[in-house]
C-alpha positions as CSV (number, residue, x, y, z in Angstrom):
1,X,8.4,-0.7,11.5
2,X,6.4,-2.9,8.8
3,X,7.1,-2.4,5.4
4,X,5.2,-1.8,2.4
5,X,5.1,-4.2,-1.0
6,X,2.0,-2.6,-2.1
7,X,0.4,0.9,-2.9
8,X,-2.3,0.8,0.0
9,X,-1.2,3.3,2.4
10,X,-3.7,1.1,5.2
11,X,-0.4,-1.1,6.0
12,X,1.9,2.1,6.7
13,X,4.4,2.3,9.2
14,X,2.9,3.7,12.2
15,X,0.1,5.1,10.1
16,X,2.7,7.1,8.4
17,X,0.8,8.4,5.6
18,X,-2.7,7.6,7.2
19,X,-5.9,10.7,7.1
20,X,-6.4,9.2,10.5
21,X,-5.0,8.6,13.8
22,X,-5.2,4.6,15.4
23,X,-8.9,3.7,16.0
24,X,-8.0,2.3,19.1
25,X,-5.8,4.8,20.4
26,X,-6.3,5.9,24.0
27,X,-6.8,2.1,24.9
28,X,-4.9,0.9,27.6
29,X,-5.0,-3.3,27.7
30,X,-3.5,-5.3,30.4
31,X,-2.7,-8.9,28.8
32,X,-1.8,-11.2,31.6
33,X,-3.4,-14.3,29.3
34,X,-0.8,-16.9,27.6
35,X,-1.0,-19.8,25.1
36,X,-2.8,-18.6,22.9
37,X,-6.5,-17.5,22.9
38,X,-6.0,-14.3,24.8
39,X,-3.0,-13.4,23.8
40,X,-3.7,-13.4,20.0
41,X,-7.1,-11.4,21.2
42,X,-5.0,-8.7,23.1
43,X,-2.2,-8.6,19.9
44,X,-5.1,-7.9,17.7
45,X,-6.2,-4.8,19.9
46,X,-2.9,-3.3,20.1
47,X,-2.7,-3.7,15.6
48,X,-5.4,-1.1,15.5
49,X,-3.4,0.9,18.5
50,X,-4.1,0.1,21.7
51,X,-1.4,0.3,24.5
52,X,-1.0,-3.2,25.4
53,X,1.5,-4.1,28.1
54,X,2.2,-7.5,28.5
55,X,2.4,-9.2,32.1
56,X,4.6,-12.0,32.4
57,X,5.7,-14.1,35.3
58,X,9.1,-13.3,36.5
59,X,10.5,-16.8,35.8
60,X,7.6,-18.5,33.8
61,X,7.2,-16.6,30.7
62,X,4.3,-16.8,27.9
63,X,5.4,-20.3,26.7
64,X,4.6,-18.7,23.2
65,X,8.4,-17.4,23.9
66,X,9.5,-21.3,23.8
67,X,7.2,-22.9,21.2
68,X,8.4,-23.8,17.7
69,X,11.9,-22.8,16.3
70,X,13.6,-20.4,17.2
71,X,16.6,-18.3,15.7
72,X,19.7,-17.0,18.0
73,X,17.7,-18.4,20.7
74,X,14.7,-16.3,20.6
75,X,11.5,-17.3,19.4
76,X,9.8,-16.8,16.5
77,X,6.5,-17.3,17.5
78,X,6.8,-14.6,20.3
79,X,8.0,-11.7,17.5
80,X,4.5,-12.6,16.1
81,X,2.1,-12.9,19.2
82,X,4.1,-10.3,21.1
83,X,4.1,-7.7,18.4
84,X,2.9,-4.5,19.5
85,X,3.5,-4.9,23.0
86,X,5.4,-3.6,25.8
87,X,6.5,-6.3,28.1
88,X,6.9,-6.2,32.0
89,X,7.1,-9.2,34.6
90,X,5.1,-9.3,37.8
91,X,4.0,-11.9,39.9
92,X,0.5,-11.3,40.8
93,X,0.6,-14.0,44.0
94,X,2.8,-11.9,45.8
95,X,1.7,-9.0,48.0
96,X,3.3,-6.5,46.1
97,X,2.1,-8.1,42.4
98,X,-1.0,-8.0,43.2
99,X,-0.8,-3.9,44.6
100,X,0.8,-3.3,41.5
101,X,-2.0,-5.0,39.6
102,X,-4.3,-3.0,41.1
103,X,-2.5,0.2,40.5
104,X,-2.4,-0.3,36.5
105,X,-5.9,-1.5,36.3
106,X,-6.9,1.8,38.2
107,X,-5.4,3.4,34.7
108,X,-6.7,0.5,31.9
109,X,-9.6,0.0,29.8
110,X,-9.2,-3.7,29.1
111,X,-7.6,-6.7,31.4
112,X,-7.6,-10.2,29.4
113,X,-6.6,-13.6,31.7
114,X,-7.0,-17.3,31.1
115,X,-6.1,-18.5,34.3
116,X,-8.3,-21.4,35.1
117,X,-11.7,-19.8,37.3
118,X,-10.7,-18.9,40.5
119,X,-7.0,-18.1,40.4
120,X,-7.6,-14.4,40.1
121,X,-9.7,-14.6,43.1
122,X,-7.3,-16.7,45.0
123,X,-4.8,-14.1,44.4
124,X,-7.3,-11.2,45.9
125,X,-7.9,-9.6,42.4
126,X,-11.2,-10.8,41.2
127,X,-13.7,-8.8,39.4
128,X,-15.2,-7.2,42.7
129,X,-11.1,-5.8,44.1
130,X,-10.7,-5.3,40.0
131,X,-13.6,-3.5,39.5
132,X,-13.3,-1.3,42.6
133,X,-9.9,0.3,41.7
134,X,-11.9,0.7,38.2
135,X,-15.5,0.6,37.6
136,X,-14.7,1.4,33.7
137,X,-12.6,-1.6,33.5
138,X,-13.6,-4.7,31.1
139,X,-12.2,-8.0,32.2
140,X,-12.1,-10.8,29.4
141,X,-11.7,-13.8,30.8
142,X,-10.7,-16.5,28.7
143,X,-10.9,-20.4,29.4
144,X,-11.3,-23.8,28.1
145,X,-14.9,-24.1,29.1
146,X,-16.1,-21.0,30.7
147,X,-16.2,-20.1,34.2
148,X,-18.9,-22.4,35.7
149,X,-20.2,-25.4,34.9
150,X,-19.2,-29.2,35.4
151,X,-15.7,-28.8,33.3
152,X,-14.8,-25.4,34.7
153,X,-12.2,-25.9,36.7
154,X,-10.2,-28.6,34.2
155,X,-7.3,-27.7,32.3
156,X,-8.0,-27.4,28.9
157,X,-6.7,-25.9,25.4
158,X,-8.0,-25.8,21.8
159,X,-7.1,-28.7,21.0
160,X,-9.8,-30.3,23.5
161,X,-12.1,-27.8,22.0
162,X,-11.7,-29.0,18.3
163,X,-12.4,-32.5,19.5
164,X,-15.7,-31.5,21.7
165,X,-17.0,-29.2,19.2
166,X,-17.3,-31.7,16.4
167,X,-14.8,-30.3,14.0
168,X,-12.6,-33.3,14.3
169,X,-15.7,-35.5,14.0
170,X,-16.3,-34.2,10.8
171,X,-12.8,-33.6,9.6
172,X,-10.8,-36.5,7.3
173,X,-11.8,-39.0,5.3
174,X,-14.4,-41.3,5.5
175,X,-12.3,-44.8,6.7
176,X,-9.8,-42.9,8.4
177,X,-9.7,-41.5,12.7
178,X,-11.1,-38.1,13.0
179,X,-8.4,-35.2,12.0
180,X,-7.2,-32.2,14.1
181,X,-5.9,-29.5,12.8
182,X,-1.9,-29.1,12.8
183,X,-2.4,-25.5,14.4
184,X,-4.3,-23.9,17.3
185,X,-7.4,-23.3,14.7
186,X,-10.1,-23.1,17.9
187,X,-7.5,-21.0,20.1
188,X,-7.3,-18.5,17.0
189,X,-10.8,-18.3,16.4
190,X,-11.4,-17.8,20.2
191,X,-8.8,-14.9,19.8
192,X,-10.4,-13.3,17.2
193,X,-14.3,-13.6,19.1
194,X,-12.2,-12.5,22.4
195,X,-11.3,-9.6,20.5
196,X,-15.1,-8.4,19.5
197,X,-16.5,-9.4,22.9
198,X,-13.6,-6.8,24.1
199,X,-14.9,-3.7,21.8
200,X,-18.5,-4.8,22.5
201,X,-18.5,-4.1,26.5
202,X,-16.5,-1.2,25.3
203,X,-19.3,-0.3,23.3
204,X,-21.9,-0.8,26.1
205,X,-19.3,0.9,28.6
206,X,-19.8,4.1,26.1
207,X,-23.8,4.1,26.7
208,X,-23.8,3.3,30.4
209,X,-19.7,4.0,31.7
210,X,-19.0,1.2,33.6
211,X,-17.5,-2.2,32.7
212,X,-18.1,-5.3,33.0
213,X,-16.9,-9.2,32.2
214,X,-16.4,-11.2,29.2
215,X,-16.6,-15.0,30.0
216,X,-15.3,-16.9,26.6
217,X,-15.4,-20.2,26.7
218,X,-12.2,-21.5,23.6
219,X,-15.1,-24.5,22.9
220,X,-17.9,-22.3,22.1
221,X,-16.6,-20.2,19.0
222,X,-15.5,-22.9,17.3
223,X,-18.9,-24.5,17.2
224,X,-20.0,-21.5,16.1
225,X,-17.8,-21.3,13.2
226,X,-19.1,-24.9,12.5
227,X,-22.6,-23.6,10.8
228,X,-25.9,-25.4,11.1
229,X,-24.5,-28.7,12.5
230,X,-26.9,-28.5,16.0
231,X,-29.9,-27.2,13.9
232,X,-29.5,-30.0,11.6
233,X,-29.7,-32.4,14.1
234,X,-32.4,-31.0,16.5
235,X,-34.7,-30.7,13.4
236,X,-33.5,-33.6,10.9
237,X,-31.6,-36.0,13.2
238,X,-28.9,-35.3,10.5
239,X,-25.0,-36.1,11.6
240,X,-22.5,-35.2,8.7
241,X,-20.0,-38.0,7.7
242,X,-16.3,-37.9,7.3
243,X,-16.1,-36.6,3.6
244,X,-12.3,-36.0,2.9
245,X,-12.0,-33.0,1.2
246,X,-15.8,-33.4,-0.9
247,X,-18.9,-31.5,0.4
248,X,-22.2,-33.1,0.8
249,X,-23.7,-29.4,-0.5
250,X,-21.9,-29.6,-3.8
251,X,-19.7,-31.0,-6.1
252,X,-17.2,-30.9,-8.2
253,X,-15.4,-29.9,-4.6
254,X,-12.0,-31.4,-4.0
255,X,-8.4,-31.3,-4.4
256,X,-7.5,-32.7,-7.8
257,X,-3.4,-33.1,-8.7
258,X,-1.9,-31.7,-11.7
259,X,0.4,-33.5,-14.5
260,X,3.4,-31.6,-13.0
261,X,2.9,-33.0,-8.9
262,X,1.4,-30.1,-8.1
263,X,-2.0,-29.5,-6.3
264,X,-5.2,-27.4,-7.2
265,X,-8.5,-27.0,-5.4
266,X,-12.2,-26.5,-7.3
267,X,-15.2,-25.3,-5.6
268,X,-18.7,-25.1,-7.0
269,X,-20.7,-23.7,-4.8
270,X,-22.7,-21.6,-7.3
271,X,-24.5,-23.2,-10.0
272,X,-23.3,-21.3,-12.5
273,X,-19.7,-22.2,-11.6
274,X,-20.4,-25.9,-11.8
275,X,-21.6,-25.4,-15.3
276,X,-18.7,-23.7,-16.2
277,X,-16.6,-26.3,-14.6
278,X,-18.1,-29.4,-16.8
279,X,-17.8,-27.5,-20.0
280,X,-14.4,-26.5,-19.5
281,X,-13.4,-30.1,-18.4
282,X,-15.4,-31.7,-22.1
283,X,-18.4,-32.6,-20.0
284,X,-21.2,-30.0,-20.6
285,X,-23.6,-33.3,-21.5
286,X,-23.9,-33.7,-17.5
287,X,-25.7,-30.4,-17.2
288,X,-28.1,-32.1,-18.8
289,X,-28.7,-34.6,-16.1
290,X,-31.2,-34.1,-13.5
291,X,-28.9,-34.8,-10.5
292,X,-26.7,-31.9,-11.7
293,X,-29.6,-28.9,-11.1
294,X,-28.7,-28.8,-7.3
295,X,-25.8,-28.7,-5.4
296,X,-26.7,-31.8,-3.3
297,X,-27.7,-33.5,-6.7
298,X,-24.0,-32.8,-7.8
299,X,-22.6,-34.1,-4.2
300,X,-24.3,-37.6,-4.3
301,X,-22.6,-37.9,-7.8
302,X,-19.4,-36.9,-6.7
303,X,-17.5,-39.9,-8.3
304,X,-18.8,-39.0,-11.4
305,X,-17.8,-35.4,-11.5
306,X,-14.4,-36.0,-9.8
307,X,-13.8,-38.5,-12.6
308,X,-14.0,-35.9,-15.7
309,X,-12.7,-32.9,-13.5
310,X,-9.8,-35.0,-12.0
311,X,-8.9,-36.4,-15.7
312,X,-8.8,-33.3,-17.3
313,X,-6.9,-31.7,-15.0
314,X,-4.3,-34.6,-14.5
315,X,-3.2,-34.4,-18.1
316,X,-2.0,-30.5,-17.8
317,X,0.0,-28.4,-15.7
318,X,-0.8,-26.1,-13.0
319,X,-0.2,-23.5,-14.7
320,X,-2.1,-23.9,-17.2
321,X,-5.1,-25.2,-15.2
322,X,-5.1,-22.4,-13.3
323,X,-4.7,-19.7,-16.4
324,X,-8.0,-22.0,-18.1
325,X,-9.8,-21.9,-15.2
326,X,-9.4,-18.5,-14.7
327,X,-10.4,-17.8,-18.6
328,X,-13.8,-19.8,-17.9
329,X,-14.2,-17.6,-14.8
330,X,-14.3,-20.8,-12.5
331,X,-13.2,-20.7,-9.2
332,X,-10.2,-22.3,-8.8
333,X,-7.1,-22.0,-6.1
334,X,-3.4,-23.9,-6.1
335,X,-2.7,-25.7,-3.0
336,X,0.1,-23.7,-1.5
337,X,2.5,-24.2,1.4
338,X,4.2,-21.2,3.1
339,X,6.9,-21.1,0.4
340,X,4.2,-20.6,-2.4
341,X,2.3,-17.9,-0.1
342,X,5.3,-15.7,0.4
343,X,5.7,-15.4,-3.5
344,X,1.8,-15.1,-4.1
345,X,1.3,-12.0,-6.1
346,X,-2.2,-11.6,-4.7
347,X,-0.9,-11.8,-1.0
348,X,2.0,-9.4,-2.5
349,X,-0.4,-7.1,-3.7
350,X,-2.3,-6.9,-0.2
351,X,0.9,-6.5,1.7
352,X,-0.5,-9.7,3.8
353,X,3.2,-10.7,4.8
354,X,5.2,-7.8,5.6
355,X,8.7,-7.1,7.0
356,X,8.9,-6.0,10.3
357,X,12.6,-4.3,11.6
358,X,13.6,-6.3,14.9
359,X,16.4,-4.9,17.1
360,X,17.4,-9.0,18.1
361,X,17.1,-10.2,14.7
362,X,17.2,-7.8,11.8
363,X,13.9,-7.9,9.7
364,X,11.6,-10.4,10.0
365,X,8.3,-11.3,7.5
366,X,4.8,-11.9,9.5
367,X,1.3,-11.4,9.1
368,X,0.6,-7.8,8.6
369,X,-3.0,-6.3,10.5
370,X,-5.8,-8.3,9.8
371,X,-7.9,-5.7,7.9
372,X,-7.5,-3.0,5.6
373,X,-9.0,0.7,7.1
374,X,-9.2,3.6,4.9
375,X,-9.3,6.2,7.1
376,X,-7.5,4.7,10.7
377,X,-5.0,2.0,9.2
378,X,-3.6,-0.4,12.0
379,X,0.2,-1.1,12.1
380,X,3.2,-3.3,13.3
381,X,5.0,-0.8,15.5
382,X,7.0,-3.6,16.5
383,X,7.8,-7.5,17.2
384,X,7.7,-9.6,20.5
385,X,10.4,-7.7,22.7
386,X,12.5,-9.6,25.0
387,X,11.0,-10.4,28.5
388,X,10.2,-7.9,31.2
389,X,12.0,-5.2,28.8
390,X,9.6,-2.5,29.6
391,X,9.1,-3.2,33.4
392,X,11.1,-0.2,35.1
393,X,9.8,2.2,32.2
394,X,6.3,1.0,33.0
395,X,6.7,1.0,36.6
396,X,8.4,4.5,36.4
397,X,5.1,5.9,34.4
398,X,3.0,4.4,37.0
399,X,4.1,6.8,39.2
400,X,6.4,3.9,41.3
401,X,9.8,5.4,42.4
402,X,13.3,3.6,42.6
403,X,13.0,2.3,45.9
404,X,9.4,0.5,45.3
405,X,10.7,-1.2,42.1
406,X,13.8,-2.1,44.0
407,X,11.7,-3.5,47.1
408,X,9.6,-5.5,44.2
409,X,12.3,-6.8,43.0
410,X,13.6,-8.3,46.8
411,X,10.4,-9.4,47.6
412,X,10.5,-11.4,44.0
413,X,6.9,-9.4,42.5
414,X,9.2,-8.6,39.6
């Protein structure tokens, strides 16, 4: 059901076109996780071809379904985070949730939860009745702070994670209150590690067939993503300031505006680049300067450089900063909100936002698979479908007749 701007056959509808089959087909994943972490993990799984069936409370749904706008009342963040997977309600506290549980993970490869530690085992499905019905089975297990500890058991979400990890400490400008992000940045980056730790006890499961657990902890991969911030200190006592949108590791690096209102970002990481930069701008005298062989040389005169960058760049237009950047071959970006990014020729080119045929809503553009693979292409089979849509059929190819799904139903499991 995705569409196809581009040439590269990698973004095809179900592989259509594609030498190879899904690289994850044959996966079965049981996604009982919401908001957002290990949901985004299991969506990422069932891109590349995984079965993924979604379990959802039968009167609490993923509140992914009610976050943001929606259109016709349905949610457009669900069509994105529920892409790919076939949805079914049970309630897993309930005698019969929990023997239906049981029964699917008997027939999965991956389970991923972020219930806070405990619940699971409260409920009689822990990893010892879990992995009983199936040695083979991986269980990701995905929480604010892991599953042991001092700050196990409190609730917790990214946000608490970008604050702990010291990405809002370093994040804004230098006078101003530390700055989170306006997304769930630590949730997302969880969801993409949550992902890897999943293929990596698969991995393992191949060499030695059984499963195991994957304990991910939302505040850890965001540190990680954070560089050499611990090393730093431990060896240099070095904490890094509030810098706005500068770097202390180079310079020119900032946001400079344009003489039309418009917004363009230059980074210099490589020497060369920052050469290129100054003689572009009418500056190539500053090469000359001691401070300007190194990139921290360049950062501690960032005034300087931000000066004859941000000068030259205020007396022209975007367009043609950009198209005289690009002739100097320096790096140089616009500053684009979502309208600009659905028009981006580059982003056109990759197929990055594709459309997507929804039964409730017509075609919708999202975020196509997050990588291109030559030979075994992932693909948007479909968006979010309505809640518990797939329960009887699922039920049904579990091997459950009529009469259990009806007795699930009056005892309230479904």
């Amino acid at each position: 059901m995705s569409g196809t701007n581009g040439t590269n056959p990698t973004h095809a509808v179900n592989g259509a076109g594609a030498p190879g089959a899904p690289p994850l087909g044959g996966l079965r994943v049981l996604d009982l996780a919401t908001l957002f972490a290990g949901p985004l993990a299991a969506t990422l799984l069932g891109d590349f071809g995984a079965e993924v069936i979604k379990v959802e409370h039968p009167t609490r749904p993923d509140p992914s379904r009610g976050h943001g706008p929606a259109k016709d009342g349905v949610g457009l963040w669900w069509k994105l985070l529920g892409r790919n997977k076939r949805a079914i309600t049970l309630d897993l506290s309930t005698p019969g949730g929990r023997a239906t549980l049981l029964r699917l993970a008997a027939g999965a490869d991956v389970i991923v939860e972020n219930f806070r530690p405990g619940t699971l085992e409260k409920w009689g499905l822990g990893w010892p009745e879990l992995s009983a019905a199936n040695p083979r089975l991986v269980l990701a297990r995905v929480t604010a702070f892991g599953q042991f500890g001092p700050y196990a058991h409190r609730p917790g979400f990214g946000t608490l994670a970008e604050a702990m990890s010291g990405f809002a400490a370093i994040t804004g400008e230098p006078d101003a209150p530390p700055t989170l992000p306006p997304f769930g940045l630590a949730d997302s980056i969880a969801g993409l590690a949550t992902a890897y730790a999943v293929l990596t006890a698969l991995a393992a499961r191949g060499r030695t067939g059984e499963g195991q657990v994957v304990d991910m902890a939302i505040i850890e991969p965001i540190l990680t993503v954070l560089g050499p911030h611990p090393l730093w200190y431990d060896q240099l006592g070095h904490l890094q300031p509030r810098t706005g949108n500068r770097s202390q590791n180079n310079a020119p690096r900032n946001t400079y505006r344009t003489a039309d209102g418009s917004w363009v970002a230059v980074s210099t990481s490589a020497q060369s680049v920052a050469e290129r930069v100054v003689r572009l701008v009418g500056r190539a005298d500053l090469i000359d300067e001691p401070w300007f062989a190194d990139g921290s040389g360049r950062a501690a005169h960032a005034d300087v450089l931000d000066e004859a960058v941000g000068g030259w760049i205020a007396a022209r237009t975007r367009e043609e900063v950009l198209a005289a950047f690009e002739k100097a071959e320096a790096a140089v970006a616009p500053v684009q909100d979502v309208r600009d990014v659905m028009a981006d020729p580059q982003y056109r080119a990759l197929d990055t936002i594709t459309t997507v045929e929804d039964p409730e809503l017509g075609p919708l553009r999202m975020q196509n698979v997050l990588f291109r693979l030559s030979a075994t292409p992932g693909a948007i089979r479909w968006a979010g479908r309505p809640h518990g849509a797939d329960t009887d059929a699922v039920l049904a190819e579990l091997g459950l007749t009529r009469a259990e799904v009806a007795a699930l139903r009056e005892e309230g499991a479904l």
